[in-house]
C-alpha positions as CSV (number, residue, x, y, z in Angstrom):
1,X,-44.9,69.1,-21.0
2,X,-45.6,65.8,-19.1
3,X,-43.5,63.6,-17.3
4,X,-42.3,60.9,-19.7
5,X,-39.1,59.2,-18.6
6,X,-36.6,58.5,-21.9
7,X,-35.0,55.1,-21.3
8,X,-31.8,56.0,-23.3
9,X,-28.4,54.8,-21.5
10,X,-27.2,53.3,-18.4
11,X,-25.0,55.9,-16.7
12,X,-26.1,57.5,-13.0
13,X,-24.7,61.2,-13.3
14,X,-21.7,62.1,-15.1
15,X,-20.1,64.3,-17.6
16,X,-19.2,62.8,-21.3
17,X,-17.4,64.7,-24.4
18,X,-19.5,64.5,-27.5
19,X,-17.6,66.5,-30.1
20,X,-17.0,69.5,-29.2
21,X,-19.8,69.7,-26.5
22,X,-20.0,68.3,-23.1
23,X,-23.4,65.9,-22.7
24,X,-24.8,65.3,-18.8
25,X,-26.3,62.2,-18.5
26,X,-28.5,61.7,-15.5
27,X,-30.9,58.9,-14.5
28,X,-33.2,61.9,-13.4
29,X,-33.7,63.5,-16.7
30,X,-37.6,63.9,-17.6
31,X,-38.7,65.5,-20.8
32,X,-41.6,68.0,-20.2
33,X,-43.6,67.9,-23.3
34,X,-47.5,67.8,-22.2
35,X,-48.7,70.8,-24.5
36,X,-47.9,68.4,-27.9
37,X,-51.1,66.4,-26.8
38,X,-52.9,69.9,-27.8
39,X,-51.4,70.0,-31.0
40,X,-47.9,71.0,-32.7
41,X,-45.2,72.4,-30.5
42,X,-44.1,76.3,-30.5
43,X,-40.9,76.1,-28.8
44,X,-38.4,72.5,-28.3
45,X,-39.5,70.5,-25.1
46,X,-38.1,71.2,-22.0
47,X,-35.2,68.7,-20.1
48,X,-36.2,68.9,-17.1
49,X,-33.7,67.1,-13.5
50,X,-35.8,66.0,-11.3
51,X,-33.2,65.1,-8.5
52,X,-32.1,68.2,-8.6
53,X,-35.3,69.9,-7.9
54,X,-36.2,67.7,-5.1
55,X,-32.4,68.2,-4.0
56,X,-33.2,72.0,-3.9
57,X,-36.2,71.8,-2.3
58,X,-35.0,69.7,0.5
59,X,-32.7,72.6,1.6
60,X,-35.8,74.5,1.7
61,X,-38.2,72.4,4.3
62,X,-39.9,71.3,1.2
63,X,-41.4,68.3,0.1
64,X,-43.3,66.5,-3.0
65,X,-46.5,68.8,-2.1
66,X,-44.5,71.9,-3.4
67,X,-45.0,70.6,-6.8
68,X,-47.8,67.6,-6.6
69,X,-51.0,67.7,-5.7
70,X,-53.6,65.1,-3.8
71,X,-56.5,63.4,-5.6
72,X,-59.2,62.7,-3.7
73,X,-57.5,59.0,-2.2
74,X,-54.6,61.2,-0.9
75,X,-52.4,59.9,-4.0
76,X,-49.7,62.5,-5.3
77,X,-50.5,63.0,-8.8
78,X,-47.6,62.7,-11.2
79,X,-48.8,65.7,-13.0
80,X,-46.9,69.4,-12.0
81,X,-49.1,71.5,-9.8
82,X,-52.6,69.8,-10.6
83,X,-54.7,66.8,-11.6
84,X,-55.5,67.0,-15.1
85,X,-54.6,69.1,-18.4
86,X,-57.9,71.0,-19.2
87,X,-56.8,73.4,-22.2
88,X,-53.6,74.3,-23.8
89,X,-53.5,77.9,-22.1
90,X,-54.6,76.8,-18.6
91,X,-51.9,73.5,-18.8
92,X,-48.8,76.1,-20.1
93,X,-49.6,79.0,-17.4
94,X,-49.2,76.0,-14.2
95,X,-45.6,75.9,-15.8
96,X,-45.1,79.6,-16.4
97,X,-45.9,81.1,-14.0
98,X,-45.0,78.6,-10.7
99,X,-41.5,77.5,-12.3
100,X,-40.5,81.2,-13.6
101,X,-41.9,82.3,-10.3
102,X,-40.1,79.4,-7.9
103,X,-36.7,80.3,-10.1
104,X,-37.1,84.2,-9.5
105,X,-37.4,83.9,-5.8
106,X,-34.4,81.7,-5.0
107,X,-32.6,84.2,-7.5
108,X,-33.9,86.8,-5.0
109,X,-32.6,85.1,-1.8
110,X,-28.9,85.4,-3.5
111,X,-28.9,81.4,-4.0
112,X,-28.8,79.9,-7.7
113,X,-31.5,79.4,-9.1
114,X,-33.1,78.1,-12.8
115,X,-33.9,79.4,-16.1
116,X,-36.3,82.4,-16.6
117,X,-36.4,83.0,-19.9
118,X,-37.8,81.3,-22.7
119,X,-35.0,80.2,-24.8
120,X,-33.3,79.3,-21.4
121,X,-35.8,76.3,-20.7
122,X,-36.8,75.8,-24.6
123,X,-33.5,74.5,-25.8
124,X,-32.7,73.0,-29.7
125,X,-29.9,70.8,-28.5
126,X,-29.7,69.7,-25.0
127,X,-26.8,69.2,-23.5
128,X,-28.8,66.6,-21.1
129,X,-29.7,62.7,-22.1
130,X,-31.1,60.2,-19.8
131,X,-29.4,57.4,-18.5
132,X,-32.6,55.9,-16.8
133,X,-32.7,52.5,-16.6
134,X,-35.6,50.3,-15.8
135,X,-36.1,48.7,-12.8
136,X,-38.2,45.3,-11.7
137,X,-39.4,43.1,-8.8
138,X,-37.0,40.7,-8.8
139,X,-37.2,37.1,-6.6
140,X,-34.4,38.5,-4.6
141,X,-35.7,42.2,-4.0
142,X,-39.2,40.5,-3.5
143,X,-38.2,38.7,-0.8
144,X,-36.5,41.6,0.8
145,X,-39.6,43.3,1.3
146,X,-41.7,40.2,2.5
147,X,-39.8,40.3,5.2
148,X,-39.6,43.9,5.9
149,X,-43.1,43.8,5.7
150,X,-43.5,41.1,8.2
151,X,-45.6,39.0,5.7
152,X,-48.1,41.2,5.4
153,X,-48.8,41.0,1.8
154,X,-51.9,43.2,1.5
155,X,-49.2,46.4,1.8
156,X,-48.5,45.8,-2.2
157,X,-51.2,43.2,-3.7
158,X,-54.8,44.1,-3.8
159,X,-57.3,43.7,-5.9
160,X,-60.8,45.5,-6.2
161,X,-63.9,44.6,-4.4
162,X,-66.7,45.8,-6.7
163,X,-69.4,44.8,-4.1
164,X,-67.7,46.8,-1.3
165,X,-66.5,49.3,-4.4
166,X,-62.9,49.5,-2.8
167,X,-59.4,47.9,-3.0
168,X,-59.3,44.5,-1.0
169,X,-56.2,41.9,0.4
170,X,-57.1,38.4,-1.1
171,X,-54.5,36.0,0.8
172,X,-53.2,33.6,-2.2
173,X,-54.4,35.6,-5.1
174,X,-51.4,38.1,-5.0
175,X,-50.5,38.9,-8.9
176,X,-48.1,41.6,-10.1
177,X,-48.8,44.7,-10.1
178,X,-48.8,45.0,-13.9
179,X,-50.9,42.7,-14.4
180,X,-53.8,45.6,-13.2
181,X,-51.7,48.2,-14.0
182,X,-50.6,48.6,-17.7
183,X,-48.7,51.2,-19.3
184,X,-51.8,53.4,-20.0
185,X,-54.7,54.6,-18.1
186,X,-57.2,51.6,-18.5
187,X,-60.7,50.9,-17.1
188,X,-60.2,53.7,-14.2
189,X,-56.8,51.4,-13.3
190,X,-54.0,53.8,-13.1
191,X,-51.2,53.0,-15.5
192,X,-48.1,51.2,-13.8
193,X,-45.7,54.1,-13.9
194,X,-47.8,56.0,-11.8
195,X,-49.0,52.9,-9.5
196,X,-45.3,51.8,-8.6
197,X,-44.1,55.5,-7.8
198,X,-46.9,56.3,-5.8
199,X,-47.2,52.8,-3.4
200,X,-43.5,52.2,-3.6
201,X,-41.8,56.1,-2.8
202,X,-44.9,56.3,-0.5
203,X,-43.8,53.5,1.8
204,X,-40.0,54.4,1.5
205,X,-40.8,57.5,2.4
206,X,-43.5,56.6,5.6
207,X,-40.5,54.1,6.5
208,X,-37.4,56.7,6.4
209,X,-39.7,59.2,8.6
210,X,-40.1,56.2,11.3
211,X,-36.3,56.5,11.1
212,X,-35.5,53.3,9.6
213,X,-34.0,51.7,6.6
214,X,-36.1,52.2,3.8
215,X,-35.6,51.9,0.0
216,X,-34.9,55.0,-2.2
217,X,-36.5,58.6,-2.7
218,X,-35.3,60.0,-5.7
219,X,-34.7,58.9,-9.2
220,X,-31.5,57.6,-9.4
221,X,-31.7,55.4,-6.3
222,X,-34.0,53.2,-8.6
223,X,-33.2,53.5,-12.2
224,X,-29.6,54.4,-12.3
225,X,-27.7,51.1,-13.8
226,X,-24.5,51.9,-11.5
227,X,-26.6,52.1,-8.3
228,X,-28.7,49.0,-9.0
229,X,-25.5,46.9,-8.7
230,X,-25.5,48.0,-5.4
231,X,-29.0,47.1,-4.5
232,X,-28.3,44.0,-1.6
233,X,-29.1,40.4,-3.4
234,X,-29.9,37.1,-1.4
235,X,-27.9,34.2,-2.9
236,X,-30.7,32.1,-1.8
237,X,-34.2,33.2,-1.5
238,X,-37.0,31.1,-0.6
239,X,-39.5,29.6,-2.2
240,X,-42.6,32.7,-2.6
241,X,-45.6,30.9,-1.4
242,X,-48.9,31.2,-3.5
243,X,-50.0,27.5,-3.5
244,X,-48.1,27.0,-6.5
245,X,-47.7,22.9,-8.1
246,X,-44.7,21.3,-7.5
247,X,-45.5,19.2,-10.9
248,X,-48.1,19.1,-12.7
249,X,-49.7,18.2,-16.0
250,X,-49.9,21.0,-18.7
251,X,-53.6,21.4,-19.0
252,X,-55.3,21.9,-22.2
253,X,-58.0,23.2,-21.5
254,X,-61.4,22.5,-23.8
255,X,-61.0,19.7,-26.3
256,X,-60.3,21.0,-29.9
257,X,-62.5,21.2,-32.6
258,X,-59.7,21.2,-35.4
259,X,-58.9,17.4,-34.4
260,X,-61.6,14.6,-35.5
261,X,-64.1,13.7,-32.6
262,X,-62.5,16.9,-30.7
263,X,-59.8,14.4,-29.2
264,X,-56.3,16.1,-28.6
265,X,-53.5,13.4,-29.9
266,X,-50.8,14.3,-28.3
267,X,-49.7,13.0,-24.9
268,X,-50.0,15.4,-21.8
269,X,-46.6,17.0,-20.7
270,X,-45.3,16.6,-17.3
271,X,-43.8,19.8,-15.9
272,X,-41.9,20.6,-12.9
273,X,-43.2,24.1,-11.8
274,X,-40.8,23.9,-9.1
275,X,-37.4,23.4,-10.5
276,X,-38.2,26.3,-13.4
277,X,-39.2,28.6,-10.8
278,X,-35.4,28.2,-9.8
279,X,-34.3,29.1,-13.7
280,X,-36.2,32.3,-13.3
281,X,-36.1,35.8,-11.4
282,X,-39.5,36.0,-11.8
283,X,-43.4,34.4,-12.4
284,X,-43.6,37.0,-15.1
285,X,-41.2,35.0,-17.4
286,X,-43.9,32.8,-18.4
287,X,-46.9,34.0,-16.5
288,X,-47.2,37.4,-18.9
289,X,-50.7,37.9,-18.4
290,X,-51.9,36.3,-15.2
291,X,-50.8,34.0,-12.8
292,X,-53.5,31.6,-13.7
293,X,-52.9,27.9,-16.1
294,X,-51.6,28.9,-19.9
295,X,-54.7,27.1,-21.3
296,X,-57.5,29.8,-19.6
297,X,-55.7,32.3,-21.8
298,X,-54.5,30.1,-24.6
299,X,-57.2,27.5,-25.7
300,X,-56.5,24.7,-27.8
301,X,-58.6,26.9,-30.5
302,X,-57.7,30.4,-29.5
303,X,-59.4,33.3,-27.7
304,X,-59.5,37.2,-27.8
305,X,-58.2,36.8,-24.1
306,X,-55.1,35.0,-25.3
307,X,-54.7,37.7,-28.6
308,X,-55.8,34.3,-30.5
309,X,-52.7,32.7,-29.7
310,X,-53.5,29.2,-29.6
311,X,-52.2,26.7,-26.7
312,X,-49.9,24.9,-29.5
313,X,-48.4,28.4,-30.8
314,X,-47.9,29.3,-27.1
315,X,-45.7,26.3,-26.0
316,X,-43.6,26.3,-29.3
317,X,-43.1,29.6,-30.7
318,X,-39.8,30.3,-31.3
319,X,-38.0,34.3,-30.9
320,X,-39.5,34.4,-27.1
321,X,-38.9,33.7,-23.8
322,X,-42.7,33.6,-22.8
323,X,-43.1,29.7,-24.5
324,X,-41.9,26.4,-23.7
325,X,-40.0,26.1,-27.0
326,X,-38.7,29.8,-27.7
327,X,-37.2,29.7,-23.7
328,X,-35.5,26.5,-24.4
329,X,-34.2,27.5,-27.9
330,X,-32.8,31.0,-26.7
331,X,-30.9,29.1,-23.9
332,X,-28.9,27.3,-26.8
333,X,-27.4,30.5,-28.0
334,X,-24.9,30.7,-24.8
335,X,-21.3,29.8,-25.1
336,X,-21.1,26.2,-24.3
337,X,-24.7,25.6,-26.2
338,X,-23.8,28.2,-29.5
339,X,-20.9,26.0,-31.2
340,X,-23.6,23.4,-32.3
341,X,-26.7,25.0,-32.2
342,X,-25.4,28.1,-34.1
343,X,-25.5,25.1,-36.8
344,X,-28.5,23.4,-36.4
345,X,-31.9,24.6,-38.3
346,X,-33.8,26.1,-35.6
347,X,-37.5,24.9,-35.2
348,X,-39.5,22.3,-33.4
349,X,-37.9,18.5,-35.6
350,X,-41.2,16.4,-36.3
351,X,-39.9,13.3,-35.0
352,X,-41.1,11.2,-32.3
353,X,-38.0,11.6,-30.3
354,X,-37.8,15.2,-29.8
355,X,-41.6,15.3,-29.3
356,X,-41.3,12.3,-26.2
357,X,-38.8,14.6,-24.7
358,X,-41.4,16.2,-23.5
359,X,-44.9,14.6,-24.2
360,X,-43.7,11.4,-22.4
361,X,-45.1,7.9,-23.0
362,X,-47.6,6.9,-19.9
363,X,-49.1,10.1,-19.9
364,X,-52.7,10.6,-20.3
365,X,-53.9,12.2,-23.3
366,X,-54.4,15.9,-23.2
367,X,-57.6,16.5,-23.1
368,X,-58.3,13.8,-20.1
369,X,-56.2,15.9,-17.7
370,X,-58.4,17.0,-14.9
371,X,-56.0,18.6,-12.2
372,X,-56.9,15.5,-9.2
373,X,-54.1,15.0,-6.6
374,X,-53.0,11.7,-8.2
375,X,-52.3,13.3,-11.9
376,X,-49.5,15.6,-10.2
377,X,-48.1,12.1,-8.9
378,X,-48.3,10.4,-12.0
379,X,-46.5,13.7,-13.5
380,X,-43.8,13.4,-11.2
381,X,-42.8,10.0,-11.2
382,X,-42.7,10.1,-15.0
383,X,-39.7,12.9,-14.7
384,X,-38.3,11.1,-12.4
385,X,-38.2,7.8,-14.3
386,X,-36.7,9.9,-17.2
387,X,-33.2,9.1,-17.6
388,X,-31.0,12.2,-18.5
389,X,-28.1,11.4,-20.7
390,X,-24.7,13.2,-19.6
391,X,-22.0,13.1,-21.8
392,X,-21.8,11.3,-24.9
393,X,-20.3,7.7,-25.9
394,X,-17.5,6.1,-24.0
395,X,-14.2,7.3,-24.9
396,X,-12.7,4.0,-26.3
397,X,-15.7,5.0,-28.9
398,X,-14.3,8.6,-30.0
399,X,-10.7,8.3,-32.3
400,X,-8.5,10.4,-30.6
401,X,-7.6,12.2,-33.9
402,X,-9.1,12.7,-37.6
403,X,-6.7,13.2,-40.6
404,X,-8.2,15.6,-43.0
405,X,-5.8,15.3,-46.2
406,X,-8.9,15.9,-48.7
407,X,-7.8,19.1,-50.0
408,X,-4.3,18.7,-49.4
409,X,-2.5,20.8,-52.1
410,X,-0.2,24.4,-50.4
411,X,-0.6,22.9,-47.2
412,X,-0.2,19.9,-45.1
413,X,-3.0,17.8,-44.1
414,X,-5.2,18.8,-40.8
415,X,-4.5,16.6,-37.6
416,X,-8.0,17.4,-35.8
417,X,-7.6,16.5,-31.9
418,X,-11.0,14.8,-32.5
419,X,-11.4,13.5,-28.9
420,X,-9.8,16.5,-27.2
421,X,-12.5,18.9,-29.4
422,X,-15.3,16.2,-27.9
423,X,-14.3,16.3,-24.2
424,X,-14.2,19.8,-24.2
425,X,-17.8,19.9,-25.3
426,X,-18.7,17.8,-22.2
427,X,-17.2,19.7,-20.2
428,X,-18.7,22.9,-21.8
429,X,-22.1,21.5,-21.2
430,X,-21.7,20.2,-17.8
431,X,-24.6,19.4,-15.6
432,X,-26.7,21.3,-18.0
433,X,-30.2,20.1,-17.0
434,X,-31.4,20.8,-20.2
435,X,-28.9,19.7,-22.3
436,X,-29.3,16.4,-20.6
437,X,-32.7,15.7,-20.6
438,X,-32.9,16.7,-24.6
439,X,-29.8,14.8,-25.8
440,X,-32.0,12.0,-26.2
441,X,-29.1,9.4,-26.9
442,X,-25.5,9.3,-25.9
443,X,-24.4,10.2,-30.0
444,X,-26.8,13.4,-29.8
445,X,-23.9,15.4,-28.9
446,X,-22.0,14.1,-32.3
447,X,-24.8,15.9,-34.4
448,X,-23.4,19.3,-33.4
449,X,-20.6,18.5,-36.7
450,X,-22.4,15.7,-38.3
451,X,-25.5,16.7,-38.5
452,X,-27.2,15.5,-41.2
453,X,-26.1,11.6,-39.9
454,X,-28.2,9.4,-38.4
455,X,-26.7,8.6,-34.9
456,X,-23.9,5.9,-35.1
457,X,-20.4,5.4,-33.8
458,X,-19.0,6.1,-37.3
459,X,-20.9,8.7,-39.1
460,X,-20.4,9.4,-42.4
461,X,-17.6,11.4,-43.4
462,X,-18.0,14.7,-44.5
463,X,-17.3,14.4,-48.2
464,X,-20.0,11.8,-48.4
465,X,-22.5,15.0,-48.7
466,X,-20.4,18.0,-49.5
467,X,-18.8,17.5,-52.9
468,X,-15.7,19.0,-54.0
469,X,-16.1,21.3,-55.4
470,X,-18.8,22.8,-54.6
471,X,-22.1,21.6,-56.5
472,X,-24.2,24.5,-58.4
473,X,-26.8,22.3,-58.1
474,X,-26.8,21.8,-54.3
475,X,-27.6,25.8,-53.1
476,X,-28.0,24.8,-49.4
477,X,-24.9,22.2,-49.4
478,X,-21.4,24.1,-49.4
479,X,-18.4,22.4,-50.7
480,X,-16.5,20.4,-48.5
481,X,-13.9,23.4,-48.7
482,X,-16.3,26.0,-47.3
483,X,-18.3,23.3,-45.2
484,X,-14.8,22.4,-43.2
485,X,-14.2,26.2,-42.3
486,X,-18.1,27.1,-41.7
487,X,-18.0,24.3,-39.2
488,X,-14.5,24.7,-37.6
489,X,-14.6,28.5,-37.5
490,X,-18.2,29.2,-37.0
491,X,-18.1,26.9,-33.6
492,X,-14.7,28.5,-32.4
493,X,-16.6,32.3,-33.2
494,X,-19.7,31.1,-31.4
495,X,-18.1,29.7,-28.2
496,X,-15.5,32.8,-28.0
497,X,-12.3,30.2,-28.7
498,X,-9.7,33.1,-30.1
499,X,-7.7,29.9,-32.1
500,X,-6.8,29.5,-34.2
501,X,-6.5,32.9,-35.8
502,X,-4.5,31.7,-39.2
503,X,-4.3,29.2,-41.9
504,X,-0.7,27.9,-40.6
505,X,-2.3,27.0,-36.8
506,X,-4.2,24.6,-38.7
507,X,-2.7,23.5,-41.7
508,X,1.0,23.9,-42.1
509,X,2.2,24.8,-44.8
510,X,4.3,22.8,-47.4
């Protein structure tokens, strides 16, 4: 019996029809199974509604203390009616006897009151799931409460002072709070769960009783998916202050000992910390751990701090938002990106071109970096001397129209608006940042359908590599029949085009 929170839909409070029972789902909804920590459960867990509780207790002149008790700092404990489970019997009589005893005096009072049986709170099949949704800091909401707060930081972000033994404000050190707090009890840190409801219902609550406007109380306020639409959003926030770079060189760290004479090869990449802050709701997008540089975690070699992860790994993994690479890859799969990219064999391309997109030419090597005032000025004139390439070649370059008469036999040959298709790409892309400053050449964008052709004006036609028919001896090469319709209807299924739907819109018949 404990309170762990299922994170199972995205509904507030409503009533749903599965089969022929009727299923509550509630933001609320905590499942009380502490005793399983002693060993096997007798009897189901108990779903437990904790906005309704604090609901009835509210008519009542009660508060939190009716249920949660002080540790010695004053902080509610999470725990029902004391501070730690000491033994199986001890931990099941707390809930015993005060719930069966709170439920038979409202009873008494004529008012309606809960369960007092066993098989009454013990249920097989609840007719209760949880629709809790998670909730985070973002830039937005951040903001919100800098200025409630009048700046005063220290309200949220501490850290601990083990000479003075006691939790300190360090102006330009703030770091999230999970960064301390993880999801389980670690090195006397309380876990995060615990840490966010205590600081943050706390203050909401201190604020409401000043009679002012104060975030919410109760459960669903926060973690209901319906009311967190309705949580106020600045369309532009300012920038958080914490001494952040502008741009800066990505440091490496300690020179490797995996390259000869420990010298790193690769040139230094510039970065613009500024403009990425913009792509991102929060520092925790690639600032996981700390809010410190990637290489004092991730060394060129690897550390136990970093989970071994080396500095290399951490930039290009793919499959994560958290590096350079796998943030930049995962941007490709949305609709104006997916048509092409869907196609294209995922993965960092050893060539010097897609290498110089980022480790530009007149940067210092990698392991010379040193973080002095003039590197950050070297950094930035070196994205700004980048020149981004919008678009793709000039128009009088691009036929209007491609006959495909190949496989002409039932039907017609294809007229492919060829130049039509392309401008709609361009326009699809826009002033895509990214797109821009990794379409290294204005014929990049013609790889999306030729992509196994060097970049030229006139690319190969298809045929040139897929046979007809298709060759038994060529597993990773489709026929030119199969390669056509991959192509065509693979880019319309990625980039949500509904046409053409059948053969005739293409080809028609004979």
């Amino acid at each position: 019996m404990s309170t762990v929170l299922l994170v199972l839909g995205a509904a507030a409070y409503g009533i749903e029809q599965a089969g022929d029972k009727e299923v509550l789902r509630s933001a609320d909804i905590i499942v009380i199974d502490t005793m399983s920590r002693f060993g096997r459960l007798d009897r189901p867990p108990v779903v437990y509604r904790h906005d309704k509780h604090t609901e009835a207790l509210q008519k009542q002149g009660k508060d939190c203390a009716a249920c949660h008790r002080k540790d010695d700092k004053q902080r509610l404990s999470h725990k029902f009616l004391r501070l730690e489970d000491l033994d199986r019997e001890s931990t099941m009589r707390v809930y015993h006897d005060n719930c069966i005893a709170c439920h038979t005096e409202t009873l008494a009072t004529g008012e309606k009151g809960g369960p007092v049986t066993c098989g009454e709170c013990h249920v097989k099949s609840p007719t209760a799931v949880s629709s809790w949704h998670a909730i985070g800091m973002d830039k937005s909401l951040h903001y919100r409460h800098v200025k409630a707060q009048d700046k005063k930081c220290g309200q949220c972000h501490h850290e601990y002072d083990e000479k003075a033994q006691k939790l300190v404000y360090v102006e330009g050190k703030e770091s999230s709070c999970r960064y301390c707090h993880k999801e389980q009890l670690e090195e006397k840190r309380i876990p995060f769960r615990e840490a966010s409801h205590q600081a943050c219902i706390a203050c909401h609550q201190e604020t409401l009783a000043k009679k002012k406007e104060a975030g919410p109380v109760n459960c669903a306020g926060c973690h209901d998916a319906d009311q967190q639409l309705e949580i106020a959003t600045l369309e532009t926030v300012p920038r958080m202050k914490r001494n952040q770079p502008d741009v800066v060189f990505v440091k490496t760290g300690a020179k490797s000992s995996l390259t000869p004479e420990g010298a790193l090869r690769a040139k230094a990449v510039p970065f613009n910390h500024k403009e990425h802050e913009t792509y991102n709701d929060t520092c925790r997008a690639c600032h996981h751990a700390s809010l410190s540089s990637c290489a004092e975690c991730h060394t060129v070699n690897g550390t136990k701090e970093g989970d071994f992860v080396r500095l290399e790994q951490a930039m290009h993994q793919l499959r994560t938002d958290a590096s350079c690479l796998g943030c930049h890859t995962n941007a490709q799969a949305d609709k104006s990106c997916a048509g092409c990219h869907a196609f294209i064999q995922k993965g960092l391309k050893k060539d010097t071109a897609t290498c110089l997109a980022c480790h530009m030419e007149g940067a210092p090597a990698g392991s010379e970096i040193t973080g002095k005032p003039e590197e950050a000025m070297l950094a930035s004139m070196l994205l700004n001397a980048r020149t981004p390439v919008m678009g793709t070649l000039p128009v009088e370059d691009i036929p209007e129209k491609v006959v495909i008469n190949k496989l002409e036999k039932k039907y017609q040959p294809v007229e492919m608006p060829h130049r039509k298709i392309v401008q709609a790409l361009v326009k699809s892309i826009g002033d895509n940042k990214l797109a821009a400053n990794f379409h290294a050449d204005p014929g990049t964008l013609c790889q999306g359908c030729h992509h196994n052709s060097p970049l030229a004006k006139k690319p190969p036609q298809c045929g040139s590599c897929h046979g007809q028919p298709f060759n038994e001896k060529e597993l990773n090469t489709p026929g030119l029949l199969g390669a056509y319709h991959i192509q065509c209807m693979g880019c319309h299924t990625e980039m949500g085009i509904e046409k053409p739907v059948g053969c005739t819109e293409c080809h028609k018949e004979k």
